[in-house]
C-alpha positions as CSV (number, residue, x, y, z in Angstrom):
1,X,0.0,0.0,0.0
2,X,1.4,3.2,-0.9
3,X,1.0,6.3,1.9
4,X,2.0,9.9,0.6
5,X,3.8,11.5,3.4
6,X,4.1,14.9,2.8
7,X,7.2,17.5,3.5
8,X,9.2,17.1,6.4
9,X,7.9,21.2,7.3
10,X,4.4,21.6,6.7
11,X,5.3,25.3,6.2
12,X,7.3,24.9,3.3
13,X,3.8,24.6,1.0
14,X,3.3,28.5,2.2
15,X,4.5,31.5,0.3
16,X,7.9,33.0,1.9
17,X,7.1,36.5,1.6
18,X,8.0,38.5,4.8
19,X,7.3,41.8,3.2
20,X,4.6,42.6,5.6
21,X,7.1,41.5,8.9
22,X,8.2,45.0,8.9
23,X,4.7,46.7,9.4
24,X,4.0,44.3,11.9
25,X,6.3,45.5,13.7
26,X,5.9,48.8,13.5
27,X,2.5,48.3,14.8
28,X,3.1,46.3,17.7
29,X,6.1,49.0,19.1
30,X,5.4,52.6,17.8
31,X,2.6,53.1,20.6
32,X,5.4,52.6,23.3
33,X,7.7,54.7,21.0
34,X,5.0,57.2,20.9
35,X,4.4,57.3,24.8
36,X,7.8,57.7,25.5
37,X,8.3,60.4,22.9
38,X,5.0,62.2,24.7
39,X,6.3,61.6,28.5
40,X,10.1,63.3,27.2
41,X,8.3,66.1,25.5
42,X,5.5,66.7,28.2
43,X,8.3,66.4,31.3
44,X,10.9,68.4,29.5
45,X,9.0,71.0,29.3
46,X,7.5,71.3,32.3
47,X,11.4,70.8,34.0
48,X,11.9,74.0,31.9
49,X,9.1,76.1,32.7
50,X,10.0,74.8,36.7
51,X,13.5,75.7,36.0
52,X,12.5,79.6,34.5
53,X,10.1,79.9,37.3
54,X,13.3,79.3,39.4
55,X,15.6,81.5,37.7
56,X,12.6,84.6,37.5
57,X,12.3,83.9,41.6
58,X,16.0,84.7,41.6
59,X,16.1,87.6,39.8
60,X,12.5,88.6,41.6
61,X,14.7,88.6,45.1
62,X,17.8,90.5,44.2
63,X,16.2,93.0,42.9
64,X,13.5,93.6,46.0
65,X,16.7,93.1,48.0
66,X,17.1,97.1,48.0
67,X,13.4,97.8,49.0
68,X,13.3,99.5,52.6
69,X,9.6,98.6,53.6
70,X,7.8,95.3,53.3
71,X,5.8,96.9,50.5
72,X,8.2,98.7,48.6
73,X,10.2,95.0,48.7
74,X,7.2,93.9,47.1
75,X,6.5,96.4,44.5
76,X,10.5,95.6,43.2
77,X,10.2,92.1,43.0
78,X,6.7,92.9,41.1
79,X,8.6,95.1,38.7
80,X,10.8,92.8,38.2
81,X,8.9,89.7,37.3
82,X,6.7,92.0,35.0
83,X,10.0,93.5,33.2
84,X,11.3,90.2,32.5
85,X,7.6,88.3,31.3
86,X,7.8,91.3,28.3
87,X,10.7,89.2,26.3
88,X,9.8,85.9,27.8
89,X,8.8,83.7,25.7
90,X,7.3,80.9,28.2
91,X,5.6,82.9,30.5
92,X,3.1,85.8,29.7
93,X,2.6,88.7,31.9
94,X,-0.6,88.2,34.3
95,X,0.5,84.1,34.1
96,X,2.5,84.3,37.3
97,X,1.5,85.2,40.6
98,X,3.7,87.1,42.9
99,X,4.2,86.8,46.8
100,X,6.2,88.7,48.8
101,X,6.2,88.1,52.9
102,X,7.9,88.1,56.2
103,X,9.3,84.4,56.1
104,X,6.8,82.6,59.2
105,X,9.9,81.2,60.3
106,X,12.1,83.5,61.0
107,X,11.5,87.4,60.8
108,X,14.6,88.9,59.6
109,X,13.8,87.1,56.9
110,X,11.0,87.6,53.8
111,X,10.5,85.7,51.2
112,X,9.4,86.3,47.7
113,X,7.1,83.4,46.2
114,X,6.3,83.1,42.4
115,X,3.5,80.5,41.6
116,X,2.5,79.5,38.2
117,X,0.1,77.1,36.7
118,X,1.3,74.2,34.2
119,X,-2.2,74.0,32.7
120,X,-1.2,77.5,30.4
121,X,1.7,75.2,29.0
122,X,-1.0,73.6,26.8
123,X,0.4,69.8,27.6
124,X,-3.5,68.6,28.5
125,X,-3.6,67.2,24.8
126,X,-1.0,65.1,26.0
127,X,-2.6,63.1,29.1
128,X,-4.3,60.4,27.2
129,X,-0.5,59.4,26.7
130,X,1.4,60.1,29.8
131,X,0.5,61.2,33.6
132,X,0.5,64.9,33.2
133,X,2.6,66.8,36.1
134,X,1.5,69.0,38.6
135,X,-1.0,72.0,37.8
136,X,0.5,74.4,40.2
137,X,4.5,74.9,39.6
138,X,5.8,77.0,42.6
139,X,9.2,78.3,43.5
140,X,10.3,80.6,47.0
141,X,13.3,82.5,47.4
142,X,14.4,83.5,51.1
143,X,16.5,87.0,51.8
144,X,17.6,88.4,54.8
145,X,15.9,91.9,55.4
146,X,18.8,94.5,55.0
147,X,20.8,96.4,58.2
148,X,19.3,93.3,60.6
């Protein structure tokens, strides 16, 4: 009796074309590549507007540094933070919200307190992707009150 056994690899009857492989791929790992390019884009800029908000605090403090009064401290540090939102190019004047107070720890010192929220960076598109950050982005500066 004669018995057909067939090849050795079933698979060997099938066409070999692999030119679909590569879309395959592409489909299975550019999500990931996407969420990862979202998360780098949506925390880098954040870290930067963090890290302007830090610098602006800076600047905001030396320059109440020469105010005699509380208020007139505050009205400098104002000036300042208004002067330098004019060229800025990540915050807009009105976006950030100045504070400047006697520091509750210590009264020789006062501390000038810039708060900004993240929201204005436009990222919300992004949070389908990746865990947005914080809304509120806050940085304090602490200065001795001059001649004490």
């Amino acid at each position: 009796m004669f018995t057909h056994r067939g090849p050795a690899n079933p698979y060997k009857l099938l066409p070999q074309c692999e030119r679909g492989s590569s879309a395959v791929e592409f489909a299975l790992v550019a999500p990931i590549l996407l969420a990862f390019l979202a998360g780098i884009i949506v925390f880098g800029i954040y870290l930067g507007a963090a890290h302007n908000l830090r610098q602006l605090t800076s600047e905001a403090a030396r320059a109440s540094i020469s105010g005699v009064s509380d208020a007139e401290r505050a009205s400098l540090a104002r000036q300042q933070v208004n002067a330098a939102l004019v060229s800025g190019t990540m915050f807009r004047p009105g976006m950030i919200d100045v504070q400047v107070a006697t520091d509750p720890g210590d009264t020789t010192l006062y501390r000038v307190t810039l708060s900004f929220d993240s929201r204005n960076l436009g990222l919300s598109g992004l949070s389908g992707l990746v865990p947005l950050p914080p809304d509120l982005i806050r940085s304090s500066v602490s200065i001795r009150k001059g001649g004490l």
